[in-house]
C-alpha positions as CSV (number, residue, x, y, z in Angstrom):
1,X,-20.3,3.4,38.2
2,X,-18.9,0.1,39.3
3,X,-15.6,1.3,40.0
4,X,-14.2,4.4,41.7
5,X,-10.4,3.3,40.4
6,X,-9.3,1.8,37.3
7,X,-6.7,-1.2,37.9
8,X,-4.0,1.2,36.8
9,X,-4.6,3.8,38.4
10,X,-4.1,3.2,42.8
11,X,-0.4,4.3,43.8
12,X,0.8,4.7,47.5
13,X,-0.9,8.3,47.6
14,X,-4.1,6.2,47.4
15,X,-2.9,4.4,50.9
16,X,-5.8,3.7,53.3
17,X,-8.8,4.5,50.9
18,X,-11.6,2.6,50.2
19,X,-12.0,1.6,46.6
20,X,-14.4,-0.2,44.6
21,X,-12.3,-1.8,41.4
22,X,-13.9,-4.2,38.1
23,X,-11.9,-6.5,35.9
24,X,-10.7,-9.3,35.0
25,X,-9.0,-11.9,37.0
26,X,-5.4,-11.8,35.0
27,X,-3.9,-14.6,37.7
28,X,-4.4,-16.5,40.8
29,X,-1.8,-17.4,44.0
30,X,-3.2,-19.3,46.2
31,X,-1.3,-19.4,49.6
32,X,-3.3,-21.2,51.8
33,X,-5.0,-19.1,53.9
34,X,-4.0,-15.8,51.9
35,X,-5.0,-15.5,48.1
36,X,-3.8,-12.8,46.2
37,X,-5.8,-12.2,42.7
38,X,-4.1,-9.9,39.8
39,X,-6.5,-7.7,38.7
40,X,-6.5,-6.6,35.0
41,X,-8.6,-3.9,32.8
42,X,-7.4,-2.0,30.4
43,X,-5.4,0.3,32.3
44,X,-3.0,-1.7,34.2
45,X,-3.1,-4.6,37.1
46,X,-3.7,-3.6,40.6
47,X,-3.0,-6.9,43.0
48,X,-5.9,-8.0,45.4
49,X,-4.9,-10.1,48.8
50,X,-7.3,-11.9,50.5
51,X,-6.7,-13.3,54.5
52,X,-9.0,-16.2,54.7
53,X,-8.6,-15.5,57.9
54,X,-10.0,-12.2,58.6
55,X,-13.3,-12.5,56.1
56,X,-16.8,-13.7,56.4
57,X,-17.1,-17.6,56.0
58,X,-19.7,-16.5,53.0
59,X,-16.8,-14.6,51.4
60,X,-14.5,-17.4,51.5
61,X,-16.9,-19.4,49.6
62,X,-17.1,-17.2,47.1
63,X,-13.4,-16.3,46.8
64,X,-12.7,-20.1,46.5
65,X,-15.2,-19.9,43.3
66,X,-13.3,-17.4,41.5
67,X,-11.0,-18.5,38.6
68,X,-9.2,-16.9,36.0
69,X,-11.1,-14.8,33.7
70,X,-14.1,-14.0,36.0
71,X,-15.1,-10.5,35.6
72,X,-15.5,-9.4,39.0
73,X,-16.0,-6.6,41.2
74,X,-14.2,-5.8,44.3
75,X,-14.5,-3.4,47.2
76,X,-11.8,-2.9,49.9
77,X,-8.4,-0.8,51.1
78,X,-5.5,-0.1,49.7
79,X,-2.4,-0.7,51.3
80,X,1.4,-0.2,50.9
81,X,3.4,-3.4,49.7
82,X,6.4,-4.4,52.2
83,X,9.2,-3.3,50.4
84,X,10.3,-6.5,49.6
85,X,7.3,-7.6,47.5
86,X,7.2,-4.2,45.8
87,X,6.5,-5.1,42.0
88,X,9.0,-2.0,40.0
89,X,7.6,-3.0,36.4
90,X,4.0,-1.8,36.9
91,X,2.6,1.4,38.0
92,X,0.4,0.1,40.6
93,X,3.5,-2.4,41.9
94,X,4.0,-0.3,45.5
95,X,-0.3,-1.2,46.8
96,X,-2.4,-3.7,46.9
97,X,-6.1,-4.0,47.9
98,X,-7.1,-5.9,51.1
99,X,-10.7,-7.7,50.0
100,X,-13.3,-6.3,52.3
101,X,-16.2,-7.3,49.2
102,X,-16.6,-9.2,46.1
103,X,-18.7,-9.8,43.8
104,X,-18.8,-12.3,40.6
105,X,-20.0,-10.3,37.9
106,X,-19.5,-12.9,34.9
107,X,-17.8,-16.2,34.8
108,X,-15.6,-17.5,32.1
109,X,-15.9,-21.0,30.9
110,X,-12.2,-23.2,30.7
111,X,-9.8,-20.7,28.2
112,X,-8.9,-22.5,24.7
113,X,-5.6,-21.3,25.0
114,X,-3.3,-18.7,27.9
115,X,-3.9,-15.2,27.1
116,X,-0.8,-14.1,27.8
117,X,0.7,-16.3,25.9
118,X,-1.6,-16.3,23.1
119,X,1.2,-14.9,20.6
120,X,2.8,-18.4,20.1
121,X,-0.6,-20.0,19.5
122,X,-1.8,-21.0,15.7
123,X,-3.2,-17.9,14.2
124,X,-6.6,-19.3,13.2
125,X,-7.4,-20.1,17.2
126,X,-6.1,-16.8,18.0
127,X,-8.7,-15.1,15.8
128,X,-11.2,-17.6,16.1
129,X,-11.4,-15.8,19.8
130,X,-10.1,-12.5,19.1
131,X,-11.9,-11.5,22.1
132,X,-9.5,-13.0,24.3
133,X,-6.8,-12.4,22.2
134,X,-7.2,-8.5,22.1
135,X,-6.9,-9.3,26.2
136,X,-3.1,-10.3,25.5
137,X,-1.3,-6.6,27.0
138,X,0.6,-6.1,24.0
139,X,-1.8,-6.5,21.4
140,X,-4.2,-4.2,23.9
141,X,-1.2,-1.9,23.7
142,X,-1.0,-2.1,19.6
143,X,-5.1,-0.6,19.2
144,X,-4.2,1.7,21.9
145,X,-1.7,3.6,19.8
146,X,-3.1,2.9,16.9
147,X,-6.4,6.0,18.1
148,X,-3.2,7.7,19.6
149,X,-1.5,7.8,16.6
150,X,-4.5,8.7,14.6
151,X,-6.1,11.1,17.0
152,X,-2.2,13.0,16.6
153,X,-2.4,13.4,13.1
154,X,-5.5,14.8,12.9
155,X,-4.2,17.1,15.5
156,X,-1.7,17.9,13.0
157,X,-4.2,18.5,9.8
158,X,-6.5,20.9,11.8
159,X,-3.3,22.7,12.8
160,X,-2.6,22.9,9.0
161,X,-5.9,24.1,7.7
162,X,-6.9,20.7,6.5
163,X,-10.4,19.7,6.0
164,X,-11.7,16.5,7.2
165,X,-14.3,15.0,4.6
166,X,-15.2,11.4,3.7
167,X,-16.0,9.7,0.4
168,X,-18.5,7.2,-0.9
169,X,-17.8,3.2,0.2
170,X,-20.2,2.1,-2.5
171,X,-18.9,3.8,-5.9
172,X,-18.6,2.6,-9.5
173,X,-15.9,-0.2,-10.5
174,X,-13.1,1.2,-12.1
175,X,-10.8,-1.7,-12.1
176,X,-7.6,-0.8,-13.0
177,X,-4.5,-2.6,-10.8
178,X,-6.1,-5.2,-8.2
179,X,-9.5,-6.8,-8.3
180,X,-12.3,-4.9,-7.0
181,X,-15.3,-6.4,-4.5
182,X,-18.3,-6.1,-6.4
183,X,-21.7,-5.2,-4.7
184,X,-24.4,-5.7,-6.1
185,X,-27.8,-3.6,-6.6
186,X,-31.2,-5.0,-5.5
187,X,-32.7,-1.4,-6.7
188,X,-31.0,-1.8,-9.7
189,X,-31.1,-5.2,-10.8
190,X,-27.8,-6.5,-13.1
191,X,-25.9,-3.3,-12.0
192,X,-23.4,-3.3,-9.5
193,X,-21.5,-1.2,-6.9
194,X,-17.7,-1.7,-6.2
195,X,-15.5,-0.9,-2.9
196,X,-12.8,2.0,-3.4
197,X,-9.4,0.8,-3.5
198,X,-8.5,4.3,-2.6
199,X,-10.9,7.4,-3.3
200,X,-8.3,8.3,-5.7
201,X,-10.8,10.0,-8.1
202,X,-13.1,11.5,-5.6
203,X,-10.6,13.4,-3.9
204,X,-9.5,15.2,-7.1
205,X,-12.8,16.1,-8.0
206,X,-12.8,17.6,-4.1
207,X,-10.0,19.6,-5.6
208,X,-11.7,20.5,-8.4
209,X,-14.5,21.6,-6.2
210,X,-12.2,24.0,-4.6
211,X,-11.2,22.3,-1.2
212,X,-7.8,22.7,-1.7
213,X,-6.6,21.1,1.5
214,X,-8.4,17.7,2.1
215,X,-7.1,14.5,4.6
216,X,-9.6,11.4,5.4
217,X,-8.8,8.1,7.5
218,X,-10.2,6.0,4.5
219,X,-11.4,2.6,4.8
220,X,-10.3,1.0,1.1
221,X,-10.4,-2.4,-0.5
222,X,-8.8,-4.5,-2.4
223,X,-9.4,-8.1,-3.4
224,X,-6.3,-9.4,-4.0
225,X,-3.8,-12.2,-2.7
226,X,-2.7,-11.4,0.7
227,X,0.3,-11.9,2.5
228,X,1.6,-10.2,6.2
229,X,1.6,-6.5,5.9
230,X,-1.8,-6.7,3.0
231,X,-5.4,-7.4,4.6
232,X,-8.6,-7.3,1.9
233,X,-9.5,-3.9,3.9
234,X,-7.2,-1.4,5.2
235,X,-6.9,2.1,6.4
236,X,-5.1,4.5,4.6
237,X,-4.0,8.2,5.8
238,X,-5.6,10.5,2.8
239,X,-4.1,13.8,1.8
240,X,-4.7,15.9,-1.1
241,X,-3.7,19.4,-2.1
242,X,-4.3,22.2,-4.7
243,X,-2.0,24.6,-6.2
244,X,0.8,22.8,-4.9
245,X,3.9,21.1,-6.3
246,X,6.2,17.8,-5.3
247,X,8.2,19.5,-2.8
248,X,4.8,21.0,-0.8
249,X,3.3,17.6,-0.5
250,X,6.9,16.1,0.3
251,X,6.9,18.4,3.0
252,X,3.7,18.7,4.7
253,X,3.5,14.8,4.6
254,X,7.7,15.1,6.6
255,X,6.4,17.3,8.8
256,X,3.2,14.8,10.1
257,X,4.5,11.9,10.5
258,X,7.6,13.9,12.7
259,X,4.2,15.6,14.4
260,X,2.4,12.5,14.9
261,X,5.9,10.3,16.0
262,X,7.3,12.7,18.3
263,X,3.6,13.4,20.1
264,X,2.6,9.8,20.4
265,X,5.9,7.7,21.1
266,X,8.3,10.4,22.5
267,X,10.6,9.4,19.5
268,X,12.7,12.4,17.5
269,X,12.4,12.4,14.2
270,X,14.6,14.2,11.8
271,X,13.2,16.1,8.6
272,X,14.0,16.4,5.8
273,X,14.1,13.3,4.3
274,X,16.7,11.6,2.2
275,X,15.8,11.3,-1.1
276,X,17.0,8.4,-4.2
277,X,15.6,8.8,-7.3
278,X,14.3,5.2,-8.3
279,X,17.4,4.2,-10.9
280,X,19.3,5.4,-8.0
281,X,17.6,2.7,-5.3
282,X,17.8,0.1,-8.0
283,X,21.9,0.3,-8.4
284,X,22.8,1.0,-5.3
285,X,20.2,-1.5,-3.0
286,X,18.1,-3.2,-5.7
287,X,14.5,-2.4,-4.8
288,X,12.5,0.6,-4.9
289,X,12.0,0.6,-1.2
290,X,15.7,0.4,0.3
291,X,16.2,-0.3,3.8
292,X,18.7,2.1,4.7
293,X,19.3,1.0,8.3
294,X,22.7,-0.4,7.0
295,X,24.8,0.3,4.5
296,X,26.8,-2.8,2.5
297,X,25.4,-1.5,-1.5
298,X,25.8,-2.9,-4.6
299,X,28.8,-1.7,-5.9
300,X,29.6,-2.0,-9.7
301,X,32.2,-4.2,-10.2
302,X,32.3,-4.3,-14.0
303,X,35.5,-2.2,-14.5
304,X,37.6,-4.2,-12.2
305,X,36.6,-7.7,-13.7
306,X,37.8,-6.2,-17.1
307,X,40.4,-8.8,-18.0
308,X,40.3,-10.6,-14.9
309,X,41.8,-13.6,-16.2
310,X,38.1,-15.4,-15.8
311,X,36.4,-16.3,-19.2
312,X,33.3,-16.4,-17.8
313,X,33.4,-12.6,-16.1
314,X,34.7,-11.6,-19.7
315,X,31.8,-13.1,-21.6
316,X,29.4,-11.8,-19.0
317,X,31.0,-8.2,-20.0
318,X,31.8,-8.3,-23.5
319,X,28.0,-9.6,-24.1
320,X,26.8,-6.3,-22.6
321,X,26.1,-7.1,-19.2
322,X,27.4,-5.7,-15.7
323,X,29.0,-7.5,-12.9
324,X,27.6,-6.3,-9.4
325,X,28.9,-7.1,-6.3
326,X,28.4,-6.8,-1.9
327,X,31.2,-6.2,0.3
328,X,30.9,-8.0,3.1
329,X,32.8,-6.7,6.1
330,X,32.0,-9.3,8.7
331,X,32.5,-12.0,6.0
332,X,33.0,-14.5,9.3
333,X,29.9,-15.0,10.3
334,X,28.5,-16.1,6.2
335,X,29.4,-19.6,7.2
336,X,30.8,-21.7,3.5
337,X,26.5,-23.3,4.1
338,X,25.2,-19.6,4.0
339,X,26.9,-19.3,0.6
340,X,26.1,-22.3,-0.5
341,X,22.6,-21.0,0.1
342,X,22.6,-18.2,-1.4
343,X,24.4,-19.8,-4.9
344,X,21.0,-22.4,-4.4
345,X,18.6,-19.5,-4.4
346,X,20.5,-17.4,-7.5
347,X,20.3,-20.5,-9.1
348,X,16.6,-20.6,-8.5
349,X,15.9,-17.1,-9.7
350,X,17.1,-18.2,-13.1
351,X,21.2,-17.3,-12.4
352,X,24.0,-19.6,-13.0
353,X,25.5,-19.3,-9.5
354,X,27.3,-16.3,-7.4
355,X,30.9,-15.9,-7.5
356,X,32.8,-15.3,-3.9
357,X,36.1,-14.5,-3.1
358,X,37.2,-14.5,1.1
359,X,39.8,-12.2,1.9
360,X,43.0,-13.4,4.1
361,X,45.6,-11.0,5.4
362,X,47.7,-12.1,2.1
363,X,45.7,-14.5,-0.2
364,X,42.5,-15.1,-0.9
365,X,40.1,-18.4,-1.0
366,X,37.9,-18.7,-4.1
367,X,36.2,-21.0,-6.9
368,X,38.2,-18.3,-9.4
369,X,41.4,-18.6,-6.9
370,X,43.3,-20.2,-9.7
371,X,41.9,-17.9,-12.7
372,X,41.4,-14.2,-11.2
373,X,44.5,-12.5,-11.9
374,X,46.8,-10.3,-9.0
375,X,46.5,-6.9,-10.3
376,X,42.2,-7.8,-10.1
377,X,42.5,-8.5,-6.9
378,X,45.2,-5.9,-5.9
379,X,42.2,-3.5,-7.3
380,X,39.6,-4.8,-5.5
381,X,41.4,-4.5,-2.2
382,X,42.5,-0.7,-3.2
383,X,39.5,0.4,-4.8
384,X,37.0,-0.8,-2.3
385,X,39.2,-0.7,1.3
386,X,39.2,-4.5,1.4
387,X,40.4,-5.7,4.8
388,X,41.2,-8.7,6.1
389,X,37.9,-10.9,7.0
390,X,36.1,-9.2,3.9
391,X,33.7,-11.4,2.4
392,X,32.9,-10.2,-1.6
393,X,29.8,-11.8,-3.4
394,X,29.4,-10.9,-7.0
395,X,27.2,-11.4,-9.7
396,X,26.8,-10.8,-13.4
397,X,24.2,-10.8,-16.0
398,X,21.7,-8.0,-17.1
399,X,21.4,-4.8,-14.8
400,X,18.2,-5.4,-13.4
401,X,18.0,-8.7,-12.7
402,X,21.2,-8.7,-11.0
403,X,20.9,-5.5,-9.0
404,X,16.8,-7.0,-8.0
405,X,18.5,-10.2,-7.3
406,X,21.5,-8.5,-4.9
407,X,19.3,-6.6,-3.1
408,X,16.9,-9.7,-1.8
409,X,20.9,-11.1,-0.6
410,X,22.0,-8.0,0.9
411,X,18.5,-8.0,2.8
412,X,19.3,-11.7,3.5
413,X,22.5,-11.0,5.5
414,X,21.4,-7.9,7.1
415,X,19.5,-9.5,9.2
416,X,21.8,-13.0,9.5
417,X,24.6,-11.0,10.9
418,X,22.7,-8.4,12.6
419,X,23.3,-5.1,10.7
420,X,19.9,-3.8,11.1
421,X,19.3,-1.3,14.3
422,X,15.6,-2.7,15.2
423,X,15.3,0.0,16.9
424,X,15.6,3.0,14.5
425,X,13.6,4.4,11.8
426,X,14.9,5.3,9.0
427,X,12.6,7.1,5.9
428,X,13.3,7.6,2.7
429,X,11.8,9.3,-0.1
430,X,11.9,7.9,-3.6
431,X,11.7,9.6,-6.7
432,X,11.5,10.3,-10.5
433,X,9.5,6.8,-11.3
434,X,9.1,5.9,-14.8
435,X,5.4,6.6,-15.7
436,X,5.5,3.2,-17.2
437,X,6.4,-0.2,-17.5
438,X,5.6,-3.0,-20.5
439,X,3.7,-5.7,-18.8
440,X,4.8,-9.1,-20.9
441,X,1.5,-10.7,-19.1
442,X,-1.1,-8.3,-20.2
443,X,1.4,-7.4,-23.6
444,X,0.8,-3.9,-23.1
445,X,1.9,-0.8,-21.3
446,X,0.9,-0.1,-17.9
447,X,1.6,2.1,-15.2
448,X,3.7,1.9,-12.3
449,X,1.8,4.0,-9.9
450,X,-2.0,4.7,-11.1
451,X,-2.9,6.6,-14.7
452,X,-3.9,9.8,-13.0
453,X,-0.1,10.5,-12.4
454,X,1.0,13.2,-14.1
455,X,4.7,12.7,-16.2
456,X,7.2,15.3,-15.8
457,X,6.5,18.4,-17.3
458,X,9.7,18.0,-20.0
459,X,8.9,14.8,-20.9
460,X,5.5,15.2,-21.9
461,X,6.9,15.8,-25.4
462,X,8.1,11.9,-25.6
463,X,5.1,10.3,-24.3
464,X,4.0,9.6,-28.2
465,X,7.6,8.7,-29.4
466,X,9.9,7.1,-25.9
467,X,6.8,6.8,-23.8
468,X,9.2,4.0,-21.4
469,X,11.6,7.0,-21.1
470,X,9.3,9.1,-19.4
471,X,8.8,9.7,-15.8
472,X,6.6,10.6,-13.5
473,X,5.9,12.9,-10.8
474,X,5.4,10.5,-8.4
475,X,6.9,9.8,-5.2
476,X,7.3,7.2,-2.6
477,X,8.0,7.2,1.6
478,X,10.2,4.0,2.6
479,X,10.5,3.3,6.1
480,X,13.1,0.2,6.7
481,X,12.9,-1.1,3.5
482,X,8.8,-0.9,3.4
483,X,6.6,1.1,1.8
484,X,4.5,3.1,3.6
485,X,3.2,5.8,1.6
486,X,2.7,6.8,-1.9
487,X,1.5,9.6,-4.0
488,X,1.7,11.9,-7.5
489,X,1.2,15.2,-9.0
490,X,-2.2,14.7,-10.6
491,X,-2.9,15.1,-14.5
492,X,-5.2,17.9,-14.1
493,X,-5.9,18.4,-17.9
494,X,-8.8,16.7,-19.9
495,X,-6.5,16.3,-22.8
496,X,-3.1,14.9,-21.2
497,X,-5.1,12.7,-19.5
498,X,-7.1,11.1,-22.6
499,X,-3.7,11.2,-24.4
500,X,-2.3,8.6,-21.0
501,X,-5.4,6.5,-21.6
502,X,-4.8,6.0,-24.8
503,X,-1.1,4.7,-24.1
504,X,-2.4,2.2,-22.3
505,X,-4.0,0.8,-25.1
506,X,-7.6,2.2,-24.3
507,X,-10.4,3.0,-26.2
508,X,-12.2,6.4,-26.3
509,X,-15.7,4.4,-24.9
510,X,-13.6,2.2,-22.6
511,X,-12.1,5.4,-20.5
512,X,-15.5,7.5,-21.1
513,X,-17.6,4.6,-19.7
514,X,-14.7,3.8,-16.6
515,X,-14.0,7.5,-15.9
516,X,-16.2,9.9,-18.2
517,X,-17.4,11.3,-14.9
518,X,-13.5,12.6,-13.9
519,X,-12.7,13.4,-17.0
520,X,-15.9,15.7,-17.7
521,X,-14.8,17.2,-14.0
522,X,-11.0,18.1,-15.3
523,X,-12.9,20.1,-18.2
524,X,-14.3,22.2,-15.7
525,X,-11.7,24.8,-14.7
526,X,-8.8,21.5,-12.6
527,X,-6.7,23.5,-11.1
528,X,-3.3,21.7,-10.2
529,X,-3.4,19.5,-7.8
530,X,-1.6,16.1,-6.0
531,X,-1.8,14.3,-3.1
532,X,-0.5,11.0,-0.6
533,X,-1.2,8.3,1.1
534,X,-0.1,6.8,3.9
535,X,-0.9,3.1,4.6
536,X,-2.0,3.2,8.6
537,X,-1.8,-0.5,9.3
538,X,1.8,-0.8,7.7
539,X,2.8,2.2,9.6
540,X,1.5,1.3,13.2
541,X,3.1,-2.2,12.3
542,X,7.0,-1.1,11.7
543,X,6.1,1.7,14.6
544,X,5.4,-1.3,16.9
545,X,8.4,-3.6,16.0
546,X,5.3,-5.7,14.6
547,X,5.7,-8.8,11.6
548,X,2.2,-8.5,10.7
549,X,-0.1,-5.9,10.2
550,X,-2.7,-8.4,11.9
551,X,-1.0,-7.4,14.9
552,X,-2.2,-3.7,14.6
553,X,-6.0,-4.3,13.4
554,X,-8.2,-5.6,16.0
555,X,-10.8,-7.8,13.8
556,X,-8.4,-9.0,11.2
557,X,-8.6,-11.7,8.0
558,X,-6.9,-14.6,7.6
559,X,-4.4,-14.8,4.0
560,X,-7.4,-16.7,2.9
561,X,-9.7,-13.9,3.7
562,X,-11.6,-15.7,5.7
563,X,-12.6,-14.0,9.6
564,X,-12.9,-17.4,12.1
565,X,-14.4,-15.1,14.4
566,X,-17.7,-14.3,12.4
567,X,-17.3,-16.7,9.9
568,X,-17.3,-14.5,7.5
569,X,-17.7,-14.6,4.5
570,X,-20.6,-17.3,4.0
571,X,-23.3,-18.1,2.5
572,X,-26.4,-16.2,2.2
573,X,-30.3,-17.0,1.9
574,X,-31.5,-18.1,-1.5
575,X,-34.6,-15.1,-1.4
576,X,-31.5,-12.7,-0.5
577,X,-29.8,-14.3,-4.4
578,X,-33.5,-13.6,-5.9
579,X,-33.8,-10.4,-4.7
580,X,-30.8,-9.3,-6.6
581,X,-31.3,-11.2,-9.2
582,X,-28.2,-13.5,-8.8
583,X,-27.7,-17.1,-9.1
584,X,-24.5,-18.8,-8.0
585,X,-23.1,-21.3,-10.1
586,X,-20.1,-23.3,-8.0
587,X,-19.2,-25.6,-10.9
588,X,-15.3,-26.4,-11.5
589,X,-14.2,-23.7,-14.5
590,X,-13.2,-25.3,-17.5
């Protein structure tokens, strides 16, 4: 070994022993005739001092040569730290080593930017040299608990009975959501292999092949427009289960991420749940995923506008649609800018403007001021415990759009005034999901999670006549207002499950040819069966107060999909294109 000590390791115990350490020099102080070198590895810093004074004349020369970055390797004492220089934020702070030996192991040519503070450098340099990037302590820290985290929850599974089995990379294109990447065959010229976007269908038929209890940390990919928490390949926590029911999966997935919190941070985690049904999350925060970290929810405001003396409110009413509104406690800090803001962006989202009212100890200050009547605002005050300072922003127009259309403003000034605890984590199940939704782009039906969901039982009987009324027995995790896990009861019946198909508008040969293969498999004695899963990166991000899940992967993409580090992707050698029987035509489309 070159090392007997890791850099994080030496504390005053260690006084007077010889030690041989390796790293990397973090820092440099030169004194004059004393030099003291921060040594870092992936365990801490341990602090090296050098008295020019008390070495070889060879050793100085060599000390003199060393610069930041070197890899070197150093042998000498450890010794306690006067108690004035005593360093209290890292483990090692109370030693240092007195250099007795050194040796250059590698050097490091001038860095393109400082590692430490290579966060607040332009992205594409940082991952153009990833390598010194992953250096940077808390991005080291991020991987780190990343295999923690992992390595807990499959701690967890084994405890549970859960068997670990992975799934085919290269399968058969089934596109049905986002784009697939496409593989081609050489052995098979013209035919092609795609990349799972999940092994949605290969883990039923692992149910169906009687492993009732099956988990995988699955690599999956999708080729779609990304943004910060999506990458073109991710890693997401697979569970599946037979003979199980809504509440089983609900549970065992509560009690593994408390497991896997509580064993790798140190961080309680209260279980059960909350749960919203999804018409629930749209009234009272707008969105399917609520952050629940504050409160400050769309109230209904309809009934109180009745009459209100404004024309406009009455039409908004009378023509059938709703009046939503967001108290605003601290109304003081939306400056009369921030509102003007937010009537821009309403505007902008296809909205005539947003209504406001400021409440005084006595009066109010309002655009409607001189049309809103006194008992509407007498109301509001009783109805709502309006006090002094209150700030109300309302809205009106069709239910949807104006709850969708709240909730991206109640977001907005959560985090302007600061109601959001950064610091807590908050999850949320959401439930009952419609099983579909009428896409105006593709003029068709579709499905909000994946057409392997199965609709609740008593609504099977209206998928032919209401098939928009029917839900499904699907199921979402939120944690602060993100998803981060997702899963259904299975159809486990050949015939329900032809029957969804052909909702969506698909042909007997189009779903035999896309999924003949699952479909011949649920003919063979399914028994029932659902499943989860969690999205790893998106996790580890919110878990490590991260904006990006770039932060938590160590060999990430750009949003163009591009990787500066390898260059990939590129171009590849013409005899590669002729082996598979490919030609590549870059011409402009029509």
């Amino acid at each position: 070994m070159l090392r007997t000590h890791t850099c994080g390791e030496l504390t005053d115990k260690n006084t007077g022993q010889k030690v041989i350490l390796a790293g990397w020099v973090s820092s440099i102080r030169d004194h004059g005739n004393i030099i003291f070198f921060d040594l870092r590895d992936r365990y801490g810093i341990t602090q090296i001092v050098c008295n020019l004074n008390q070495i070889d004349e060879s050793l100085v020369e060599l000390v003199k040569k060393v610069r930041q970055e070197f890899v070197i390797q150093v042998s000498g004492t450890v010794v306690e730290r006067s108690p004035e220089t005593i360093n209290s934020k890292i483990s090692t702070g109370s030693i240092e080593v007195v250099l007795e030996r050194l040796s250059i192991l590698n050097t490091c040519q001038v860095l393109p930017f400082e590692i430490q503070d290579s966060k607040n450098i332009n992205e594409n340099t940082r991952l153009k040299y990833r390598y010194l990037d992953l250096r940077r302590q808390q991005l080291k820290e991020n991987i780190v608990f990343r295999s923690v985290f992992t390595s807990k929850m499959r701690e967890f599974f084994s405890s549970e009975n859960f068997v670990e089995i992975e799934t085919p990379i290269l399968t058969r294109s089934t596109p049905e959501g986002a784009r697939d990447f496409l593989v081609p065959s050489r052995l098979n010229p013209g035919s092609f292999y795609a990349l799972p976007q999940s092994p949605q269908l290969f883990k039923q038929i692992l149910m169906i092949s009687g492993f009732d209890r099956y988990y995988q940390i699955a690599r999956c990919f999708r080729d779609e427009d990304l943004r910060s928490d999506r990458q073109p390949e991710f890693t997401q926590v697979d569970i599946e289960m037979a003979f199980i029911e809504e509440d089983d999966i609900i549970d065992i997935s509560e009690r593994l991420i408390k497991y896997s919190i509580e064993k790798s941070m140190g961080k309680e985690i209260k279980i059960p749940f909350p749960r919203l049904t999804y018409d629930e999350a749209l009234s009272r925060f707008g969105t399917d995923k609520p952050d629940i970290r504050f409160g400050m929810e769309i109230l209904n405001l309809s009934d109180v506008f009745q009459n209100s003396g404004s024309s406009i409110l009455d039409e908004i009413i009378k023509s059938g649609g709703t009046i939503r509104g967001l108290v605003i406690e601290q109304g003081e800090k939306v400056s009369i800018k921030d509102v003007d803001a937010i009537n821009e962006f309403v505007i902008q989202k296809g909205g005539k403007g947003i209504g406001w009212i400021r409440f005084r100890q006595t009066e109010i200050v309002s655009p409607l001021k001189k049309v809103l009547n006194e008992s509407t605002i007498s109301n509001l005050r009783n109805l709502f415990e309006i006090k002094p300072g209150t700030l109300l922003l309302f809205l009106g127009g069709q239910e949807r759009w104006v709850c969708e259309t709240l909730g991206e403003i109640r977001l907005d000034i959560g985090r302007k005034i600061q109601l959001v605890d950064e610091n807590s984590l908050n999850f949320l199940w959401v439930v009952d999901f419609p099983l579909f939704e009428y896409s105006q782009e593709e003029e068709r039906l579709v499905c909000v999670h994946h057409p392997f969901t199965s609709p609740k039982i008593q609504d099977i009987e209206i998928l032919d006549t209401q098939p928009l009324k029917a839900r499904s027995r699907a199921y979402d995790l939120v944690l602060n207002g993100t998803e981060i896990g997702g899963g259904s009861i299975r159809i486990h019946q050949r015939q329900l499950q032809e029957k969804i198909f052909s909702i969506l508008n698909m042909q007997p040969s189009e779903y035999n040819q896309r999924f003949g293969f699952l479909l011949e498999a649920l003919s063979f004695g399914a028994p029932p069966h659902g499943g989860l899963a969690f999205g790893l990166d998106r996790l580890v991000m919110i878990l490590r107060n991260e904006d990006s899940i770039r932060e938590t992967i160590a060999f990430p993409k750009t949003q163009k999909g591009i990787c500066p580090l390898s260059e990939a992707p590129g171009a590849v050698d013409e005899n590669q294109l002729k082996e598979l029987h490919i030609r590549v035509d870059l011409k402009p489309k029509e």
